[in-house]
C-alpha positions as CSV (number, residue, x, y, z in Angstrom):
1,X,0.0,0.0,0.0
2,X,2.8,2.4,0.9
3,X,4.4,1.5,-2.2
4,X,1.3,2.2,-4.1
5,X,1.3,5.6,-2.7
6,X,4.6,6.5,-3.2
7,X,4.4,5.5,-6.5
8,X,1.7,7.3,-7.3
9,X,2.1,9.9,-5.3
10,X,0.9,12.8,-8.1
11,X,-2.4,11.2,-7.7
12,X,-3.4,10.7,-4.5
13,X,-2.4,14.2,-3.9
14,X,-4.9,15.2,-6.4
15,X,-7.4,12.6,-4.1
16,X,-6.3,14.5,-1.2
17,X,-6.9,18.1,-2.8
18,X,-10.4,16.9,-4.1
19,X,-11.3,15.5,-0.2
20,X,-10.0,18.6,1.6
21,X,-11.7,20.8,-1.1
22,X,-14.9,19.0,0.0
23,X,-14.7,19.2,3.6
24,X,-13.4,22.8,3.9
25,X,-16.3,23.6,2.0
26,X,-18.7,21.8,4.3
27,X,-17.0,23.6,7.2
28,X,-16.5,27.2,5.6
29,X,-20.8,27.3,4.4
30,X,-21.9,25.9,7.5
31,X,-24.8,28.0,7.5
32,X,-25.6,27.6,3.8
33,X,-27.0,24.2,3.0
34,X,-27.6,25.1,-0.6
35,X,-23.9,25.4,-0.5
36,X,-22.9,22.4,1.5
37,X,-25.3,20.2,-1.0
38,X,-23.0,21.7,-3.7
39,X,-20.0,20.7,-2.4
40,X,-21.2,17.0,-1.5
41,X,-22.6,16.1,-5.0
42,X,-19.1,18.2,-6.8
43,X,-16.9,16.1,-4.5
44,X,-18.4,12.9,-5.0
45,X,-18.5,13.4,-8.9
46,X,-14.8,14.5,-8.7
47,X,-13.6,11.6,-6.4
48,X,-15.9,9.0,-8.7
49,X,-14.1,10.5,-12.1
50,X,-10.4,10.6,-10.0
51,X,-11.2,6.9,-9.6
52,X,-12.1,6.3,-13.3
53,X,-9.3,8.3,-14.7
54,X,-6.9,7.2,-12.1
55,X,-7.3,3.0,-13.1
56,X,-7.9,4.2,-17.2
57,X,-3.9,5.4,-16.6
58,X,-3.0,2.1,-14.9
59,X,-4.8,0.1,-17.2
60,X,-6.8,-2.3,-15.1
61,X,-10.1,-0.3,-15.4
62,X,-12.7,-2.9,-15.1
63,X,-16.7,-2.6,-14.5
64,X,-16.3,-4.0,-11.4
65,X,-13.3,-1.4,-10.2
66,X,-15.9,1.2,-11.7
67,X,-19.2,0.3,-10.0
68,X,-17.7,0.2,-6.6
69,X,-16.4,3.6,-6.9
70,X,-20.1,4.7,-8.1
71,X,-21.3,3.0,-5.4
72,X,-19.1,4.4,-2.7
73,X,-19.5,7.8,-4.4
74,X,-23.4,7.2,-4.0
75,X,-23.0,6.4,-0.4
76,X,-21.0,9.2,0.6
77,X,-23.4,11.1,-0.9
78,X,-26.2,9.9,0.7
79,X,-24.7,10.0,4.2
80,X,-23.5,13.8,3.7
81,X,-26.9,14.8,2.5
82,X,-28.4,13.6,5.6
83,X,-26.0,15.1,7.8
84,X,-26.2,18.9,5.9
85,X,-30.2,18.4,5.8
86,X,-30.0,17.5,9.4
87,X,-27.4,19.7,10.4
């Protein structure tokens, strides 16, 4: 796993940028949940198409690789929107 990382590291600091993007905007627009529903759905669609570009470069895109990223894309998605709506 570390080796993964290192070896890619150009990547997961684009992951990283694309999370902490997301959660300083949930944090910054507390009071806005407009806003905060903005940043949920742009950071899940970015973090879904980091994982599709990300395994198209290292060749072993597969459907299954690609549903479970929709999936846990959809799931974050779901779980934030219930915690801004809540919120």
């Amino acid at each position: 796993m570390l080796e993964d990382i290192k070896s890619h590291a150009r990547h997961y600091f684009i992951l990283l940028i694309i999370l902490l993007h997301g959660f300083g905007g949930l944090i910054l627009f507390r009071y806005d949940q407009l806003v905060q529903l903005w940043f949920v759905f742009s950071t899940c669609s970015a973090y879904f198409l980091w994982g599709l570009i990300h395994h198209h470069l290292e060749k072993n895109a597969t459907p299954k690789i690609i549903f479970e990223y929709l999936l846990i894309s959809i799931l974050a998605a779901l779980l934030l929107t219930t915690l801004v709506i809540r919120a």
